[in-house]
N, C-alpha and C positions, 0 to 999 in steps of 0.2 A: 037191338035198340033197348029191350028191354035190362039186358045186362049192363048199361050204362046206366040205366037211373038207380039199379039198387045201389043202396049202401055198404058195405063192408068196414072190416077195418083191416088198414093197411098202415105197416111199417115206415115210420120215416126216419132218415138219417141225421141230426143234428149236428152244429156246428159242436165241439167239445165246450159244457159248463153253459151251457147256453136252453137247457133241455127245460127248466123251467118259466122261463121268458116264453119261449117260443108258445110251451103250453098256456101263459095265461093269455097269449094274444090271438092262438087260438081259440078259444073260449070267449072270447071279447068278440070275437069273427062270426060266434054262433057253432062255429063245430065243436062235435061233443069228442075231446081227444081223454087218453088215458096217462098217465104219466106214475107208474110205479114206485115208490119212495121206500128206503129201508131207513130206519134211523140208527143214529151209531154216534158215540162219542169220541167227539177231536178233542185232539191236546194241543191248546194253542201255546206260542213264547212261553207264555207268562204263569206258565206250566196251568190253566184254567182248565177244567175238561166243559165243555158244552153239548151237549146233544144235538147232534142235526139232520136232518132229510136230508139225501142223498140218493139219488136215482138209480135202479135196483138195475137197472141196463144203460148205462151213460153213452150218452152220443143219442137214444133210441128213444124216438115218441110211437105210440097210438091212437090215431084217427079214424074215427066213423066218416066215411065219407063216400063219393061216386066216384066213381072213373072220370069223368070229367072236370070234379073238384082236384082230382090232385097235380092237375097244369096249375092250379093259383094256388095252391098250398104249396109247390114245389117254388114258387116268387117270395114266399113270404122270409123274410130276413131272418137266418138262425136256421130255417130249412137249407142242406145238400142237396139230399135228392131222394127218391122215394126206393125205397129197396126191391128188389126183383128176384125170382126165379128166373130162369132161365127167358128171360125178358119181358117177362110179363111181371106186376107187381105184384107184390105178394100177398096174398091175403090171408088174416086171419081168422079164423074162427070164432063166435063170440062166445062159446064156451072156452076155448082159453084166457080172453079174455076177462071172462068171471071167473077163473080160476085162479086169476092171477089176482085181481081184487080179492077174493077172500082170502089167500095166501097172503097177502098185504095186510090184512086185518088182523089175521092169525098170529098167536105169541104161547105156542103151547110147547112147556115141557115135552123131554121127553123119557118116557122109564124105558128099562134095559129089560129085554124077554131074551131067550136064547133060542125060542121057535122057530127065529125069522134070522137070515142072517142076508149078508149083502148080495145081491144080482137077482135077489128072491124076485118074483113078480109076483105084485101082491092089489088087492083091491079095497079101497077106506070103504068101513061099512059103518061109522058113523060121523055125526059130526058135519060142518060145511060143504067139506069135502067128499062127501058120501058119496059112492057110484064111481068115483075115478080109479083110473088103473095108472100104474105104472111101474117102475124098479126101485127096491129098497137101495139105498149107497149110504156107505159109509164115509163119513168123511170127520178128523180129528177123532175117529173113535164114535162117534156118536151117529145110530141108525138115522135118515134123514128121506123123507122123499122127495122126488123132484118130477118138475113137470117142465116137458120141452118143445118150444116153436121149432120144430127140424128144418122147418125151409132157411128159417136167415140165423141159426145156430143160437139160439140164446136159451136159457136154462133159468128157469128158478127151483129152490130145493127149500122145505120147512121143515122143522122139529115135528114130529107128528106123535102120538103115543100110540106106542104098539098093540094098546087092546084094539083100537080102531081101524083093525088093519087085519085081511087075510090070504092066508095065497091064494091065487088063483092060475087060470093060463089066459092065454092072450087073445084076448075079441077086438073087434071094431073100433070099440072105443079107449084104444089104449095110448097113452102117451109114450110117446119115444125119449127117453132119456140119455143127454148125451154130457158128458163130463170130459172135461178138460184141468188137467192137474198141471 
């Protein structure tokens, strides 16, 4: 009984383009959801470029919520269905989920070191991100780290600079990094 009333956050499915709706009406509900935004510029007709938010996992909200809220957030219009492991929902961590907010905030260059090179495991020892583990990957050339939900496959990766960064080996608290080319 008691694992019913905590909270968690769990993974929801959205309808496609629908991901910020559902978030503010979430929000209007009282639940505290998360909703990841990259920004990046469109080239509309009229060749204009605009800057805009753009959901850094499309289709994919985060909810704080209880086991028994996610029967009426699974009703709400724009919601599919709640994601699952192996039939159970899935739940998050709320340190990935702050990882993922400050990775959201984050806009850091990054300089080129030859120390470190790709598949390195490596651990930030300054900066937001201080204390986290994961895999260096390369990706267009440029070193990047990335942090991953392994249960429902989703990945984010940021510009980091390499002083803020050292190898390590692999403990407890390390993220699984999984890339998809």
């Amino acid at each position: 009984m008691k694992e019913i009333k905590k909270k968690n956050w769990y993974v929801f499915y959205t309808s496609p383009r629908a991901e910020k709706k559902v978030n503010e009406y979430l929000l209007s509900l009282g639940y505290e959801s998360f909703l990841p935004l990259k920004s990046e510029f469109k080239i509309w007709r009229n060749r204009q470029r605009k800057l805009i938010k753009s959901p850094l996992f499309p289709s994919y909200i985060f909810v704080l919520a209880t086991r028994n809220d996610i029967f009426d957030i699974n009703r709400i219009y724009g919601i599919c269905y709640c994601v699952t492991c192996a039939g159970v929902p899935a739940v998050i961590s709320g340190n990935d989920i702050m990882s993922l907010k400050i990775m959201q905030e984050m806009d850091v260059e990054i300089l080129r070191n030859n120390e470190f090179s790709s598949g390195d495991k490596i651990r930030i020892i300054d900066g937001p991100l201080c204390g986290y583990e994961g895999i260096l990957i390369e990706i267009k050339g440029k070193k990047k780290f990335g942090v991953s939900i392994s249960c429902v496959n989703l990945t984010a990766v940021v510009d980091l600079n390499t002083s803020k960064m050292e190898k390590c080996d692999i403990s407890n608290n390390f993220r699984e990094v999984i890339i998809f080319k």
